[in-house]
C-alpha positions as CSV (number, residue, x, y, z in Angstrom):
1,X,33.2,15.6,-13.5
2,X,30.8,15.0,-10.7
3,X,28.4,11.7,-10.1
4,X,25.3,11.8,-12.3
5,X,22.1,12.5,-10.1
6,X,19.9,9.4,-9.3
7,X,16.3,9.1,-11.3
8,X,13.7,9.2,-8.1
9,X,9.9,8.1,-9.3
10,X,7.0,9.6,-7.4
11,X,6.5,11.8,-5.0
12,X,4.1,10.3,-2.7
13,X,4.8,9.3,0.6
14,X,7.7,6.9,-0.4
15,X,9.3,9.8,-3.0
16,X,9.1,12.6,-0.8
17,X,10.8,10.6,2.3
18,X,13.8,9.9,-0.5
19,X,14.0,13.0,-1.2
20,X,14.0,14.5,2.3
21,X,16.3,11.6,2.8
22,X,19.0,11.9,-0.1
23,X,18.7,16.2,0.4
24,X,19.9,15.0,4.0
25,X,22.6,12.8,2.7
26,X,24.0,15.1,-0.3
27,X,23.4,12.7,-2.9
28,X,22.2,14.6,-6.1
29,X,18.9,13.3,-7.4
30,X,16.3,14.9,-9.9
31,X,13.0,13.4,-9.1
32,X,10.0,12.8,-11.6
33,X,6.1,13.0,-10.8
34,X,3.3,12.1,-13.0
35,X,1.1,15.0,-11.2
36,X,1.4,18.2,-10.8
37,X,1.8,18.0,-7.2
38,X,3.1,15.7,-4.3
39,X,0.9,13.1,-2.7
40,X,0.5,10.4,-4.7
41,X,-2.7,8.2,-4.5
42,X,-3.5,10.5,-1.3
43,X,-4.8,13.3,-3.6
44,X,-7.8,12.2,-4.8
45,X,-7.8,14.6,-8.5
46,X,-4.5,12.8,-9.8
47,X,-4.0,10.8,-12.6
48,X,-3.3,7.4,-10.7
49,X,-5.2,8.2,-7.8
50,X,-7.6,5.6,-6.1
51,X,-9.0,7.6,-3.5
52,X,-12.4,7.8,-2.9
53,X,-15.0,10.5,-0.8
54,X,-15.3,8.5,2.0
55,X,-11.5,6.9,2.2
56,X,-10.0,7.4,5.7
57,X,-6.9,6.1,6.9
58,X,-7.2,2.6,8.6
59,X,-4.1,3.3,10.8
60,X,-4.2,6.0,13.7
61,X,-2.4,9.2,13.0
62,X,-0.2,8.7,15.4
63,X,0.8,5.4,14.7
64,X,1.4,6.3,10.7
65,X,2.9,10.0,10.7
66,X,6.4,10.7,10.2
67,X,7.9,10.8,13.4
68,X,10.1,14.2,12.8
69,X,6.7,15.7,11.1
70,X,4.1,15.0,13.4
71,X,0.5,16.2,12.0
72,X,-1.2,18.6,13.7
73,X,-3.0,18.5,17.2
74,X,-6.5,19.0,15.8
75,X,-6.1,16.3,13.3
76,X,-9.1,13.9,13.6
77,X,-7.2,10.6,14.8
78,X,-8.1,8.3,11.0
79,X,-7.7,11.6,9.0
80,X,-9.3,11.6,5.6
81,X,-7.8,11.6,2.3
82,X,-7.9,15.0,1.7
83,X,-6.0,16.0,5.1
84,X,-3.4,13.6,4.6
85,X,-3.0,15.7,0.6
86,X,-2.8,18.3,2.9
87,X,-0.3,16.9,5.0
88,X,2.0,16.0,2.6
89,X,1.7,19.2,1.0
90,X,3.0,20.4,4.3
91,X,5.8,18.1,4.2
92,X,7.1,19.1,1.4
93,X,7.0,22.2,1.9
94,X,8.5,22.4,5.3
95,X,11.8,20.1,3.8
96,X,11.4,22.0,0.5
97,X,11.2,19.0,-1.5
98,X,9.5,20.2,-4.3
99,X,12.3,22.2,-6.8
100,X,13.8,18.7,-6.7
101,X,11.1,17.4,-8.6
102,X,9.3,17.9,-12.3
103,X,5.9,18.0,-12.3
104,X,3.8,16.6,-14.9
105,X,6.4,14.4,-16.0
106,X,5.5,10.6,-16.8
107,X,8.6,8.4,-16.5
108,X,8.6,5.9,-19.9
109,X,11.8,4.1,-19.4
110,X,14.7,3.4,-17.6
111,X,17.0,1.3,-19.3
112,X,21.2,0.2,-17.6
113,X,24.0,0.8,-20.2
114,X,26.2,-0.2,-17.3
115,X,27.2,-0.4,-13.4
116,X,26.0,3.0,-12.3
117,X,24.9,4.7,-15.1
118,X,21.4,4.7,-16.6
119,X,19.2,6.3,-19.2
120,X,15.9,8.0,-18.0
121,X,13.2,8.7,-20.9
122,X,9.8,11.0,-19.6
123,X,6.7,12.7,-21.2
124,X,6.6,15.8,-20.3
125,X,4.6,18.5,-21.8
126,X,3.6,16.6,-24.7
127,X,7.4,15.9,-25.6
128,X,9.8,13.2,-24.9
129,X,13.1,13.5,-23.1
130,X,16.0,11.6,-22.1
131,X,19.0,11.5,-19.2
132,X,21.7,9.7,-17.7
133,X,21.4,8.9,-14.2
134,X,23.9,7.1,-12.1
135,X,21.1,5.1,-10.4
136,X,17.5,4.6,-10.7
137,X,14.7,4.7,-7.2
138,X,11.0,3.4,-7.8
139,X,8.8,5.2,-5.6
140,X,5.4,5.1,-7.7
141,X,3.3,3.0,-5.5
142,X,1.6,-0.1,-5.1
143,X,-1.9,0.6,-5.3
144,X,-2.5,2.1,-8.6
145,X,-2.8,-0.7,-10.8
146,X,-6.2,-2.6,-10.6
147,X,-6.6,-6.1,-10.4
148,X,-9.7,-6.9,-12.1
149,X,-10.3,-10.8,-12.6
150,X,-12.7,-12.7,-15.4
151,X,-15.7,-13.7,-14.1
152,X,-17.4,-16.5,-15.9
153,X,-20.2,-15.3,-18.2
154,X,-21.1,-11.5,-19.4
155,X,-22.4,-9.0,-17.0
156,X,-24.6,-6.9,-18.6
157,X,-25.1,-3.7,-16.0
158,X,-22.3,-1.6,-15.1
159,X,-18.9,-3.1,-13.6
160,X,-16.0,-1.0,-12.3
161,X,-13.3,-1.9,-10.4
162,X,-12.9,0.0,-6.9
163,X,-10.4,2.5,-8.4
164,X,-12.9,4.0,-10.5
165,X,-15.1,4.7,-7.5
166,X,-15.3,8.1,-6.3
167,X,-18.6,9.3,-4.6
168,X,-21.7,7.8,-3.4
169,X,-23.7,9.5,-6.6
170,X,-22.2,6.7,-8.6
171,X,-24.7,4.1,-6.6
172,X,-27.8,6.4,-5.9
173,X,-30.9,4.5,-6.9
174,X,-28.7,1.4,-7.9
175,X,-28.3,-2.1,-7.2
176,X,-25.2,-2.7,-5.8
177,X,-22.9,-5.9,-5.5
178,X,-19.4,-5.1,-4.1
179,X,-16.9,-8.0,-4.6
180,X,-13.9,-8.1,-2.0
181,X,-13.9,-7.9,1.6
182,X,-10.6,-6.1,2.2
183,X,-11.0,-3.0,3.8
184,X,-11.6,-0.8,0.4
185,X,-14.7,-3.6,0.2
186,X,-16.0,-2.9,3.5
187,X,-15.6,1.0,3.2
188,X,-17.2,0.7,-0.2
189,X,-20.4,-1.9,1.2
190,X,-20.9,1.0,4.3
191,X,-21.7,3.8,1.5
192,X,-24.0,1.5,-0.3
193,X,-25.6,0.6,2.6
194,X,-26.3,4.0,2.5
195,X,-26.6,5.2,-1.0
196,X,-27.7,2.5,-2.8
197,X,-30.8,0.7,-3.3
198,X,-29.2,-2.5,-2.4
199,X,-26.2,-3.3,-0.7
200,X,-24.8,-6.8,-1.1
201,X,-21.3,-8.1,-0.4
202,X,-19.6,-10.9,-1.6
203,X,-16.5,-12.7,-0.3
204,X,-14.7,-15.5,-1.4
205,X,-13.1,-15.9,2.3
206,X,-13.2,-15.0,5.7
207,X,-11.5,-11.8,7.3
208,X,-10.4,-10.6,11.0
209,X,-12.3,-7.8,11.6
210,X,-10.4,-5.0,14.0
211,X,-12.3,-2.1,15.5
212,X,-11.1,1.3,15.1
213,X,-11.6,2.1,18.7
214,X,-11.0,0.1,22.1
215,X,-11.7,1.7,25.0
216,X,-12.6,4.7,23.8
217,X,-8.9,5.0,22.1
218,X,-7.6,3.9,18.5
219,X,-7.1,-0.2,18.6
220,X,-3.4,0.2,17.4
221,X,-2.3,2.5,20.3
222,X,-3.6,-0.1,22.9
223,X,-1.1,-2.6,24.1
224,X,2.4,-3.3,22.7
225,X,4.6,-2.3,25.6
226,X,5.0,-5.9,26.6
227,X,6.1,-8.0,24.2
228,X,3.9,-11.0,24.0
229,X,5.1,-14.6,21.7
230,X,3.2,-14.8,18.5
231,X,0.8,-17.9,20.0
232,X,-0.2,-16.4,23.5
233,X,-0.6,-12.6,21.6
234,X,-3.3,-13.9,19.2
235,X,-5.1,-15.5,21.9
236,X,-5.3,-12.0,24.1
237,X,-5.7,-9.9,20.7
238,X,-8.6,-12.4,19.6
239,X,-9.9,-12.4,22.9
240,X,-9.9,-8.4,22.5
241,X,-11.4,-8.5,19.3
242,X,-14.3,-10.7,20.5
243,X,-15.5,-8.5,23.1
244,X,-15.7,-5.7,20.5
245,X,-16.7,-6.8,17.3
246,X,-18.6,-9.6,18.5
247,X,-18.6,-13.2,16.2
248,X,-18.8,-11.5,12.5
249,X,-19.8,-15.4,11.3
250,X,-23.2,-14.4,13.2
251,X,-24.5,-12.0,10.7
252,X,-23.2,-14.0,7.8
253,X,-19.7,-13.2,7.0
254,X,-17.6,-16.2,6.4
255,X,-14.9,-17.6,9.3
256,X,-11.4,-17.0,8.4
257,X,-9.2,-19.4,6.5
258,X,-6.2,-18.1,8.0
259,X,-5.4,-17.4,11.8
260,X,-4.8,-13.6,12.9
261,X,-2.1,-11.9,11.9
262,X,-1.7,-13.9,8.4
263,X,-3.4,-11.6,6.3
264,X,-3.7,-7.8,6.5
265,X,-7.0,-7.3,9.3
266,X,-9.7,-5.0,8.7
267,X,-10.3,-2.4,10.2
268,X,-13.6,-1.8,9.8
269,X,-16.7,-2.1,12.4
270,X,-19.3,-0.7,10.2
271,X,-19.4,-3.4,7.9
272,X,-20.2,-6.0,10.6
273,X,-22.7,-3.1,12.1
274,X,-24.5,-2.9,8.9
275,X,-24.8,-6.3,8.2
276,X,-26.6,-6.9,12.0
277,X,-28.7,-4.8,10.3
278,X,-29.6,-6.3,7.1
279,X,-28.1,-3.1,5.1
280,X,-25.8,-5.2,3.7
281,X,-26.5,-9.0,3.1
282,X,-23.4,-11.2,2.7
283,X,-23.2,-13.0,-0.4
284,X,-20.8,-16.1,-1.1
285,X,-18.4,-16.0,-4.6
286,X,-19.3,-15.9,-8.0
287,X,-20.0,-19.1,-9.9
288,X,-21.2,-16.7,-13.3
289,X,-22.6,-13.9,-14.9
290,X,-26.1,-13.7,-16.9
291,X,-26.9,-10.7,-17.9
292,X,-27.9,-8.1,-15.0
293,X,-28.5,-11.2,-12.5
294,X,-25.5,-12.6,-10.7
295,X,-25.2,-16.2,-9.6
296,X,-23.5,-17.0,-6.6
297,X,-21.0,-20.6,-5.6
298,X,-24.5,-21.5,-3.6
299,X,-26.6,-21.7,-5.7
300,X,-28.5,-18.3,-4.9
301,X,-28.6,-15.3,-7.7
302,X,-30.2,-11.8,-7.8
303,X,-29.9,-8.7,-9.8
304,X,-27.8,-5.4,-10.0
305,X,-27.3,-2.6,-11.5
306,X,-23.4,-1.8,-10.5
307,X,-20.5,-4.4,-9.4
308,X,-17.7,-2.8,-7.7
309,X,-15.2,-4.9,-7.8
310,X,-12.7,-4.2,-5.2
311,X,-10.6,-6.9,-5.7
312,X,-7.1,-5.5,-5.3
313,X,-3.9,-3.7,-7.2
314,X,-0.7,-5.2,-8.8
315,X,2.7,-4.3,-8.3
316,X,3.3,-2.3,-11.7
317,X,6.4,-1.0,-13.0
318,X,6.0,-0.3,-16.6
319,X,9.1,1.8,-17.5
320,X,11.3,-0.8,-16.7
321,X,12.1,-4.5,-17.9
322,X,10.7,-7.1,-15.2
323,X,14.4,-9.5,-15.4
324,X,16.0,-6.1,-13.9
325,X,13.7,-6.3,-10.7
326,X,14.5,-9.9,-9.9
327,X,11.1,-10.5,-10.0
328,X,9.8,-14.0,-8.8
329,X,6.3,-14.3,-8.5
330,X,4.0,-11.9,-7.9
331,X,6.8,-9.2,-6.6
332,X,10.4,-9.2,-7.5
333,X,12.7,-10.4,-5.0
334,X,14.9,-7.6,-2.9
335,X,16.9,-7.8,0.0
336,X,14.3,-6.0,3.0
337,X,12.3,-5.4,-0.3
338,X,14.1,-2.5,-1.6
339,X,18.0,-3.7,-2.3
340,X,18.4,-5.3,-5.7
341,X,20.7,-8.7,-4.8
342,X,23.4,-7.9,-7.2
343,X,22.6,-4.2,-8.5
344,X,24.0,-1.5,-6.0
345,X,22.1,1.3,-8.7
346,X,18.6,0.3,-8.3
347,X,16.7,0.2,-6.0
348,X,12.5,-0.2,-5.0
349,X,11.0,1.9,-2.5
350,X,7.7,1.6,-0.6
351,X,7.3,-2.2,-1.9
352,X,6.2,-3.3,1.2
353,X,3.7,-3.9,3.6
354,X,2.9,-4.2,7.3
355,X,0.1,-4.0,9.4
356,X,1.1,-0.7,11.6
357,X,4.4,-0.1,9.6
358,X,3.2,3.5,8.9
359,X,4.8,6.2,6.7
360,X,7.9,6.3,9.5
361,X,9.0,3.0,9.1
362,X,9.4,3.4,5.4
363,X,11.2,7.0,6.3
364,X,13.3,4.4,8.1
365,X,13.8,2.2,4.9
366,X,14.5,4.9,3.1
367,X,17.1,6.0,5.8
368,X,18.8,2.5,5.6
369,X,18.5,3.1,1.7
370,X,20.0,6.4,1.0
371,X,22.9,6.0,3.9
372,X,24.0,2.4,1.7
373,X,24.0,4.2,-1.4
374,X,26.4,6.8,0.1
375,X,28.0,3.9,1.8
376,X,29.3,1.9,-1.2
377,X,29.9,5.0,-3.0
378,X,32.7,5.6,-0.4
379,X,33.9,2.3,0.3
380,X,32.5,2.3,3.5
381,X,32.8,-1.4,5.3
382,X,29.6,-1.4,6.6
383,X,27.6,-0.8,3.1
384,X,30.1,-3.4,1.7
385,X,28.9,-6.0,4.4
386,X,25.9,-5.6,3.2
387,X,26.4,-6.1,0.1
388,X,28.0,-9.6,0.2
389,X,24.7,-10.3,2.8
390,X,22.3,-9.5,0.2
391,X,24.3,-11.2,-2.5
392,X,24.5,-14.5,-0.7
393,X,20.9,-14.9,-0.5
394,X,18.0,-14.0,1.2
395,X,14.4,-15.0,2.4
396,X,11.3,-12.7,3.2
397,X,11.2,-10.7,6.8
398,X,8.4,-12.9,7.9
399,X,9.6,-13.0,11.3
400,X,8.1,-16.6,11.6
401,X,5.0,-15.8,10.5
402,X,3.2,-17.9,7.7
403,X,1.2,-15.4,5.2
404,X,-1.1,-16.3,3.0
405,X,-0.7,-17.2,-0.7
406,X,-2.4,-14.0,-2.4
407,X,-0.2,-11.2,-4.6
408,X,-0.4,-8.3,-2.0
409,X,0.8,-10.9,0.7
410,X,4.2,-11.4,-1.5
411,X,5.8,-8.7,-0.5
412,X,4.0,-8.6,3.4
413,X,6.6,-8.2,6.0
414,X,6.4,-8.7,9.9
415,X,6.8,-4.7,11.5
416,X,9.2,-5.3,14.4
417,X,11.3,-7.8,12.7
418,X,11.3,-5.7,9.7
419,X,12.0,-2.3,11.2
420,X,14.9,-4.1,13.8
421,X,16.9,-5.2,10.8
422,X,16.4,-1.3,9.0
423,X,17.8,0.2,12.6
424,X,20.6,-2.7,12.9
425,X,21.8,-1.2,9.0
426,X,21.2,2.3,9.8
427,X,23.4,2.2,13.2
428,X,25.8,0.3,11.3
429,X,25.6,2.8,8.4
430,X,26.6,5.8,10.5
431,X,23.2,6.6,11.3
């Protein structure tokens, strides 16, 4: 009898590299997507999708394609959201990923009846179904689940959170108040600036602000040949910044709390261009709620007609008991965020984050991934060495750096150290 096929969740980004990866390898799989296509979040008309008309990438193309499926020489250089659907489309296509997969199939649970073997339980079509699996690989995603805090008092005109936004039409004529100054807030504030009646902005902190062009060429292809220690590299990158984005504290945002490089940027010039403007007025928090008027921590209040709240997403796994994740926190606790410490059958894919990581560095996690699983399935020496690393203990792939305390920051990694330990396991691993 041969080994059961491994349960693969989503086919996004994450899901298609482990399939492409796990075709690659041999290892049988039988994946499961909610839509009724690949693309995850990137296709705006799915189920989970937070996409929204004006959502670009905040990466360059070239710095977040896979590397062995580059996107195509006329591609704008932040593509859209509907270009990158199209592009992983293309993917899938082009490494036939898809007859791998069921459509329309929404995973319900996954529950261990022992080492390596697994039972899989999906909606699909309106029925239920079960399987066994020898292993189980969560690809669905990170930002999907909104995180939408209370606000003292009762807001009495319309409040969404940022997933629910779509298109401009949804602001027309209306008073706006977006809350969160991440780059979803800042894209958000721009198309109220331009939309809306009013365009107001409130942050609870400060934020680096990184342009999407220096020198006429994307900011994130400029530099990085020389490598530059973490102190002397913020001073030349702020230095850079300053000369092209200006003091953002001058037209009212708040001063970071945190130095560069300790939170995810944004990438984002319109928002400070805007503001120079008086399109968009900065506000401060929220102290509370009355009605249609909001009152801010200064003392200040007006009125609107729609809060966006763009305040963030959760890590959400709801087919699957937390205690099996290891989670600790606000993210459960993996070796290089994917390898459960003591479970060589589950594993978490895409759980990660880093500023110019791109979709090829987690092809490269996935790579590390898939080659250990074949590993330990053949007694290789260098998956078992692994194993006993992961199961002696671990701490986050920080690299040194000191992140800040917020949920999307707990499972934040620093790019070069990260990606050098997924190469160092993947040479190792025979690849």
């Amino acid at each position: 009898m041969g080994e059961l096929p491994i349960a693969l969740i989503g086919a996004g980004p994450m899901g298609l590299a482990c399939a492409k990866l796990l075709v690659e390898q041999g290892i049988a799989f039988q994946g499961f997507e909610l839509h009724s296509d690949v693309g995850g979040l990137w296709d705006i008309e799915g189920p989970r999708s937070t996409m929204y008309a004006s959502a670009h990438l905040i990466s360059s193309k070239t710095k977040t394609e896979f590397r062995d499926f580059p996107m195509e020489a006329g591609v704008a250089d932040y593509p859209k959201h509907s270009v990158l659907r199209d592009y992983f489309r293309a993917f899938a296509d082009r490494f036939d990923l898809r007859r791998h997969f069921r459509f329309g199939a929404e995973v319900l649970r996954c529950e261990p009846l022992g080492e390596g073997h697994w039972r899989v339980v999906w909606r699909e079509a309106g029925e239920e179904h079960a399987g066994e699996f020898s292993g189980v690989m969560i690809a669905n995603g990170t930002l999907s689940e909104p995180n939408l805090p209370a606000f003292p008092g009762a807001f009495a005109g319309e409040l969404i959170h940022s997933a629910q936004y779509r298109h401009p039409d949804q602001m027309r004529g209306k008073r706006v108040l977006v809350i969160g100054g991440g780059n979803s807030g800042c894209d958000i504030a721009v198309d109220a600036a331009h939309h809306g009646e009013v365009a107001d902005l409130s942050l609870r902190r400060g934020y680096h602000f990184v342009p999407k062009y220096i020198f006429g060429k994307p900011a994130d292809t400029i530099g990085g040949a020389l490598k530059l220690p973490m102190w002397l590299k913020r001073r030349v990158d702020g230095m850079i910044l300053r000369w092209f984005t200006g003091d953002p504290q001058r037209v009212g945002f708040p001063a970071p709390d945190h130095k560069l490089y300790e939170s995810h940027p944004v990438v984002n010039s319109l928002a400070i261009f805007h503001a120079g403007h008086g399109d968009i007025r900065v506000r401060p928090d929220i102290a509370r709620f009355e009605g249609r008027r909001v009152v801010f921590t200064d003392g200040t209040s007006d009125d609107y007609d729609l809060i966006i709240a763009a305040t963030g997403y959760l890590l959400h796994y709801p087919f699957i008991d937390r205690a099996l994740l290891n989670w600790q926190g606000a993210a459960p606790h993996l070796y290089l965020n994917c390898l459960h410490p003591e479970r060589d059958d589950l594993f978490v894919m895409g759980m990660i984050e880093a500023t110019g990581l791109g979709w090829q560095g987690r092809h490269e996690q996935a790579e590390m991934v898939v080659r250990y699983l074949k590993g330990i399935r053949a007694g290789d020496p260098a998956a078992q060495s692994i194993k006993a690393e992961k199961a002696a203990g671990f701490g986050r792939v920080t690299g040194g750096m000191t992140y800040i305390d917020l949920p999307r920051m707990a499972y934040y990694v620093e790019r070069d150290t990260y990606r050098a330990a997924l190469a160092k396991h993947i040479t190792a691993l025979g690849g």
